[in-house]
C-alpha positions in Angstrom: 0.0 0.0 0.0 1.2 3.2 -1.3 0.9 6.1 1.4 1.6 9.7 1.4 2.7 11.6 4.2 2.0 15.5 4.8 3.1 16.9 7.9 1.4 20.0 9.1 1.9 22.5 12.0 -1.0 22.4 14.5 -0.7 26.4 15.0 -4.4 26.0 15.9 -3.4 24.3 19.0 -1.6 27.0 20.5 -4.4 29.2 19.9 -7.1 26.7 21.1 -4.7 25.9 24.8 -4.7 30.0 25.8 -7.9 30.1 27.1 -9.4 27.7 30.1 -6.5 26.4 30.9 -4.3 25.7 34.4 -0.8 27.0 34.4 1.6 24.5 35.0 2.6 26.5 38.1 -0.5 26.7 39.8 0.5 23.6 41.3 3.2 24.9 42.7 5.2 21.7 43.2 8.9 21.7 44.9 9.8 18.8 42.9 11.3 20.0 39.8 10.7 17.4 37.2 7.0 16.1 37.3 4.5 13.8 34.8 1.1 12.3 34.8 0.1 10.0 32.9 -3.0 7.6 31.7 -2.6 4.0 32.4 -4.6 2.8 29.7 -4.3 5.3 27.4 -0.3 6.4 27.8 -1.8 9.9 27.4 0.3 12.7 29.4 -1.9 14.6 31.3 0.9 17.3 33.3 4.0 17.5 32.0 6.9 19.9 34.0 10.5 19.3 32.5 10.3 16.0 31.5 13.1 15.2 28.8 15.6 17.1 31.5 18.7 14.4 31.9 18.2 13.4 36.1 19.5 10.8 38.1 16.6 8.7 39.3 18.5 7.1 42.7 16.2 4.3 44.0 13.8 4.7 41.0 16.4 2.7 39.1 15.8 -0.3 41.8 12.1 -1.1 39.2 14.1 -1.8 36.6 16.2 -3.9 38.5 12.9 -5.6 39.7 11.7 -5.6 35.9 14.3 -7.7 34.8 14.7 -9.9 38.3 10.7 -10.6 37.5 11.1 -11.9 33.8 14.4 -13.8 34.5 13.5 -15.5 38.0 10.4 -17.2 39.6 9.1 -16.8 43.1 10.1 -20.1 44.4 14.0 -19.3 43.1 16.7 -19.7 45.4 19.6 -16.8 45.6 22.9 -16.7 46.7 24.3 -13.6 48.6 27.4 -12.4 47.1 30.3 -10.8 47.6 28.8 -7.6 45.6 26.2 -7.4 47.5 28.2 -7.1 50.7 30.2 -4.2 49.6 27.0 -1.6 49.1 26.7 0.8 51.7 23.7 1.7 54.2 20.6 0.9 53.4 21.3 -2.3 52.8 19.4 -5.5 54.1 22.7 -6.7 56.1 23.3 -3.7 57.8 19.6 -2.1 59.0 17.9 -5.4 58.8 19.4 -8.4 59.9 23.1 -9.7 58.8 23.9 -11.3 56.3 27.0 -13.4 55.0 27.8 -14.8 51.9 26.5 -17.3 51.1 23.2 -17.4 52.5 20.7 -17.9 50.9 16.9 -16.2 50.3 13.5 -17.4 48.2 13.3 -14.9 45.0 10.1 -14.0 46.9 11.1 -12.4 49.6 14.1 -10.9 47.7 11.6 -8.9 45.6 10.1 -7.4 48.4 13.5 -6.5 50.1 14.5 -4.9 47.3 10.9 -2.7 46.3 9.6 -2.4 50.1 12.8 -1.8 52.1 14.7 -0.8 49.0 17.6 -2.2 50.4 20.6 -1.9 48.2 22.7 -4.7 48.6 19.9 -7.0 47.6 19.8 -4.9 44.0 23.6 -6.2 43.6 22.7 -9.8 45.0 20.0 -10.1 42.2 22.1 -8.6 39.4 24.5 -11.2 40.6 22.0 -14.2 40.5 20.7 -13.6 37.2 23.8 -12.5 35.3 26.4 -13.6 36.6 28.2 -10.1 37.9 26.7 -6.6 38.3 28.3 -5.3 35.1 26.8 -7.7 32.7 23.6 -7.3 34.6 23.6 -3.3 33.8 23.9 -4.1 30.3 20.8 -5.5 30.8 19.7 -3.0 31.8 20.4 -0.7 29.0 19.4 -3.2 26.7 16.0 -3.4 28.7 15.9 0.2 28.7 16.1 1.0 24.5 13.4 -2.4 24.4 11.4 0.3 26.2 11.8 3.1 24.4 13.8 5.1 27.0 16.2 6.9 24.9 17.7 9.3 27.6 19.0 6.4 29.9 22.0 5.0 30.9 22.2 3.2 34.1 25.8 2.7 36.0 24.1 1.3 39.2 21.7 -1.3 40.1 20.5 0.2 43.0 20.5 4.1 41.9 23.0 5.1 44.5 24.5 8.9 43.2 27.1 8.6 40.5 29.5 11.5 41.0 30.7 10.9 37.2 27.4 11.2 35.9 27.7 7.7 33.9 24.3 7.2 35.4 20.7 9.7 34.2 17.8 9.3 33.3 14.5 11.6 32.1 11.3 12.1 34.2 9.1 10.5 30.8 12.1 7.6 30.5 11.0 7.2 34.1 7.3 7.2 33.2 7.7 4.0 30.6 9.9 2.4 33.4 6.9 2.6 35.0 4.4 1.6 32.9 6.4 -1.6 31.9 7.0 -2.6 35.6 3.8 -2.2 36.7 2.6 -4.4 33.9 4.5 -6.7 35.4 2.0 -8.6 38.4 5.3 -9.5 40.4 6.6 -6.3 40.5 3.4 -4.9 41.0 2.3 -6.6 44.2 5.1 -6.0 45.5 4.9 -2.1 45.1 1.6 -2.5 45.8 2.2 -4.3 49.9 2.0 -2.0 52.9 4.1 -4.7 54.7 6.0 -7.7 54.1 7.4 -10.6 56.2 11.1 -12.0 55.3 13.8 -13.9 55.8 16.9 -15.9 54.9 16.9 -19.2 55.2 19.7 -19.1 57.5 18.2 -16.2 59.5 15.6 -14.7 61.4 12.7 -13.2 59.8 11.7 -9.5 59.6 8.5 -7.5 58.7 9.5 -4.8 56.3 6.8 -1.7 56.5 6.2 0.8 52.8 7.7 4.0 53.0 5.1 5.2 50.7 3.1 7.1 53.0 0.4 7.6 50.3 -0.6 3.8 49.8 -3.9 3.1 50.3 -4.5 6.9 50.8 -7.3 8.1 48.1 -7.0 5.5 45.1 -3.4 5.1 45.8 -2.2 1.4 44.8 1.4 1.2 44.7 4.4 3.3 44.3 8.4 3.1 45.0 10.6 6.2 46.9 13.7 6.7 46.0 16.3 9.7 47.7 20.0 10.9 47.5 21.7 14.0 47.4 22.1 14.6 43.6 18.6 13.2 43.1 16.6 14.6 46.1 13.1 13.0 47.0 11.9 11.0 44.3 8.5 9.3 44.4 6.7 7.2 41.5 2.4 6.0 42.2 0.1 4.5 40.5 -3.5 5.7 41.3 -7.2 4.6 40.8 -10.1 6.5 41.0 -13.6 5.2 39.8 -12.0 2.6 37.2 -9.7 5.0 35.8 -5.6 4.9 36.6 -3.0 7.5 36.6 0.6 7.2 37.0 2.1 10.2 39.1 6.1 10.6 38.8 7.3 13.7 41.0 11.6 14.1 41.3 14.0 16.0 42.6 11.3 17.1 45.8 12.6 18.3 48.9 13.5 15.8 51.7 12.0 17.3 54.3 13.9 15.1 57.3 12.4 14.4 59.8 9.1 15.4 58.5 9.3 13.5 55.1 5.9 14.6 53.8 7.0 17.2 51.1 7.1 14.2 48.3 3.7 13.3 49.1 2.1 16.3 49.1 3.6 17.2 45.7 1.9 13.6 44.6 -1.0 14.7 45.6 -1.1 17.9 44.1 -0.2 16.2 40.6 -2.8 13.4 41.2 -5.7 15.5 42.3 -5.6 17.8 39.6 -4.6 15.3 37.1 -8.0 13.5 37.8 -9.7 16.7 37.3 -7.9 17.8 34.4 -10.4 18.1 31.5 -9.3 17.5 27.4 -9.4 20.3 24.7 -11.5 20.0 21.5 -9.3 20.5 18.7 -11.2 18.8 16.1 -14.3 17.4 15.8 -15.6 14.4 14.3 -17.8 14.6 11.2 -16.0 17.5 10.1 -14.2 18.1 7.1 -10.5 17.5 7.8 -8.7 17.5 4.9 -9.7 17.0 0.4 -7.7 14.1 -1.4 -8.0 14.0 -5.8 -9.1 10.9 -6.5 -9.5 9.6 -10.1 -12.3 7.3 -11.2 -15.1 6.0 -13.8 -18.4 6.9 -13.1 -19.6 3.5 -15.0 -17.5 0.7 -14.7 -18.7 -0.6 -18.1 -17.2 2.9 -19.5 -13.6 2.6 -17.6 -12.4 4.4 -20.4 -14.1 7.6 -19.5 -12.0 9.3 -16.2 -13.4 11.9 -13.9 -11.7 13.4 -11.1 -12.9 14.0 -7.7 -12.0 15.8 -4.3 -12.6 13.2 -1.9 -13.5 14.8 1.1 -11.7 12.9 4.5 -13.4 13.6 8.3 -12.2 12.5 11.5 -14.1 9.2 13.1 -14.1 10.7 16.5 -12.7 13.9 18.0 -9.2 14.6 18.4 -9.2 16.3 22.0 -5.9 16.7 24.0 -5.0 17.7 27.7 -3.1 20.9 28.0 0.3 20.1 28.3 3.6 22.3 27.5 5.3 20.0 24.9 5.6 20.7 21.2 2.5 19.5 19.2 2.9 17.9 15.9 0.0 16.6 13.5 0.9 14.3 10.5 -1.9 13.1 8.1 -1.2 10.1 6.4 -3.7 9.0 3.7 -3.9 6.4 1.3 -2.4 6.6 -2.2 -5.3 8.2 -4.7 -4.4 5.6 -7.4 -5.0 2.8 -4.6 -8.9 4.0 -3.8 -11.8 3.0 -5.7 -14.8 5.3 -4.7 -17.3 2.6 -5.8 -16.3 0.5 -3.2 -15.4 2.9 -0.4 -18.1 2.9 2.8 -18.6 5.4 5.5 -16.7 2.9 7.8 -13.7 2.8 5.1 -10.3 4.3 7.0 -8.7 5.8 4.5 -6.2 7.6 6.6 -5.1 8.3 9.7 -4.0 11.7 12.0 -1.0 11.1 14.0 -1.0 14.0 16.9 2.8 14.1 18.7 3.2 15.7 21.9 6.7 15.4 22.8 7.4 11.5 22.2 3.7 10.3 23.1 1.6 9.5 19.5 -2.0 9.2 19.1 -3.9 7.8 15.9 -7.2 9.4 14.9 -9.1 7.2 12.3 -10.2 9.4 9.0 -12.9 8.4 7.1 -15.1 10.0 4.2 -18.5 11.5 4.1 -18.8 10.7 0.2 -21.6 8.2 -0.4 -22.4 6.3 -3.1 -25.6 8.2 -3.7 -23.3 11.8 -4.0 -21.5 10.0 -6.3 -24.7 9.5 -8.2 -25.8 13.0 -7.9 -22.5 14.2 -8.9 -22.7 12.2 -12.3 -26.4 12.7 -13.1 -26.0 14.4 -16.0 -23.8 12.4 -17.2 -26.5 9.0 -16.4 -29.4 10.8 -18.4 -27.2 11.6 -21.6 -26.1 8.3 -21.7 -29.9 6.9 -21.1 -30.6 9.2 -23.9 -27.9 8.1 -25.9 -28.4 4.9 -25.5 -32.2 5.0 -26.1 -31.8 6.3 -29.1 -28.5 3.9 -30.6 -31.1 1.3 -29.6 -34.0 2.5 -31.7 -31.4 2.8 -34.5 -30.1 -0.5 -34.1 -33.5 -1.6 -34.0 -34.7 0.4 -37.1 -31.4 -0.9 -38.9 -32.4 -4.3 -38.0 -35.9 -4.2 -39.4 -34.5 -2.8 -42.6 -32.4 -5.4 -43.0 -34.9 -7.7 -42.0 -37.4 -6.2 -44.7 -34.7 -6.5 -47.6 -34.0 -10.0 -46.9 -35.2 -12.6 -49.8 -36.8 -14.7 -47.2 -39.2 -11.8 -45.7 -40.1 -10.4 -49.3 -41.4 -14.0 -50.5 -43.2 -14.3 -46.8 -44.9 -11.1 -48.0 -45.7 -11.7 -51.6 -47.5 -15.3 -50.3 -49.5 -13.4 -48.5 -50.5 -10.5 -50.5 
């Protein structure tokens, strides 16, 4: 199939977003880098910095988790390494209960060390346990991560611990996918989504490890992952749902407010409550002329020598509408080759087309269709039906006359006749 592409500036949409609209600083966040965005629909409702190169610190732990999930099941046995040893506070070893090397844990329970606690020698013991050594297991990583479309990344840490050197960033919408593609995941996802947890290594005691999302559970909240250091600041991700809808909240780079540690949370709320509320813009409605494609054809089929041209009017099958977000718009229209359509047979239902609306990196398809019918086709060529009725009307009394002529002068017919007289 034969398709031609026409890309367009969507100046209306500027126009269309200046009135009605909530500034993004209305919300007034701390966190500096911000996005919401539909579950089911991938859809960016609030957008604040987004493509800004970050470090994501703990945040990196879900796709640590991601990969852990796809590569291991539940009832897996792990080996604590040597790796794992070396990480620094917050690790399971050190706040928890100690460990050696050696010991050994249920893939289970490691999960939920690593999401709930976030406990960063377990990141290395899992990297360990499924590659083989930490660096192979962050080329995972970065394989994982271009799979998933995040462009921006480049991870130098399985646990998101700072990286002075900057070997390690991220972006708030590479972020956003992480999440999308983790929560996806029903592993990883209970586990974000436990208030509490009960653990252990074999050779040790267990332990009851307690969220530090404070917001689970709280207003449609249904799991999330914190993350903090010093180059990242507070770092929260959440998943919401509200009356069958879901939302995914990202806020980074917050304020740790120690001892307080609420500053995060109230930014997430901020982001989710007016995300929920946030209503779409029309920009185009359906049924309405959207664009004319030339299209040749034969207004008989028994005459396909005969070619008319027509301007095929194309409408939109439902409205485009979009949320008002700061990120450049794009629209591309791409239709079906002219030479491939054959008016005839096209229906109301017939897509011959499609509008592609970009904001940023997130694409939405809009279904074009034409409000031609078959009986404007008919009306168009009317004319052209009653000349040819004419015309052929009168061919056919010729032919007929011709015939009886001929008929009349035949041998047989005069001797009929002279028989008879």
């Amino acid at each position: 199939m034969k398709i031609v592409r026409r890309v367009l500036c969507l100046l209306i949409l500027l126009f269309v977003f200046t009135e009605n609209t909530v500034a993004l600083e209305d919300l007034n966040l701390v966190g500096t880098h911000s996005i919401a965005l539909d579950y089911q629909t991938d859809e960016i409702i609030y957008a604040d910095n987004i493509y800004d190169k970050i470090q994501i610190a703990s945040i990196t732990k879900l796709m640590t988790a991601l990969l852990f999930a796809e590569n291991k099941n539940k009832n897996d046995e792990l080996i604590y390494t040597e790796a794992a040893f070396a990480q620094p506070p917050y690790a399971y070893r050190t706040q928890i209960h100690p460990v050696k090397v050696g010991d050994k844990v249920i893939a289970e329970d490691a999960m939920d060390m690593l999401l709930i606690y976030s406990a960063n020698d377990i990141a290395y013991m899992i990297g360990d346990n499924v590659a083989g050594d930490s660096h192979s297991f962050i080329e995972m990583m970065d394989d994982k991560a271009k799979k998933l479309g995040m462009m921006d990344t480049k991870f130098a840490t399985l646990n998101g611990l700072d990286d002075e050197e900057g070997k390690s960033y991220s972006t708030t919408y590479d972020v956003a996918l992480l999440c999308k593609a983790a929560l996806e995941n029903e592993w990883v996802k209970s586990s974000l989504s436990k208030a509490e947890a009960q653990v252990s290594f074999i050779q040790g005691a267990s332990a009851v490890l307690e969220t530090r999302n404070k917001l689970l559970g709280v207003d449609g909240n249904i799991a999330g992952k914190t993350g903090y250091t010093s180059l990242a600041g507070r770092c929260l991700i959440s998943l919401y749902e509200r009356d069958g809808r879901q939302i995914i909240g990202i806020v980074m780079n917050s304020l740790y407010d120690f001892p307080k540690d609420t500053q995060v949370f109230e930014d997430m709320e901020k982001l989710i409550d007016y995300s929920y509320e946030a209503e779409k813009t029309l920009v185009h409605e359906k049924g309405k002329e959207f664009e004319k494609i030339t299209v040749e054809y034969s207004p008989a089929a028994f005459l396909g020598f005969i070619k008319r041209e027509i301007d095929l009017p194309l409408i939109l099958k439902e409205n485009i509408e979009l949320y008002d977000v700061d990120l450049n718009i794009e629209l591309t229209t791409i239709t079906e080759d002219p030479a491939d359509i054959h008016v005839w047979n096209v229906k109301k239902d017939t897509i011959l087309g499609k509008v592609i609306v970009q904001q940023g990196r997130n694409k939405m398809e809009f279904n074009l269709v034409t409000s031609l019918t078959k009986k404007d086709l008919i009306l168009r060529n009317i004319h052209f039906y009653i000349i040819s009725f004419v015309v052929a009307v009168f061919l056919l009394i010729l032919i007929l006359r011709i015939i009886n002529k001929i008929r009349r002068n035949s041998p047989k017919y005069r001797r009929y006749n002279s028989r008879y007289k």
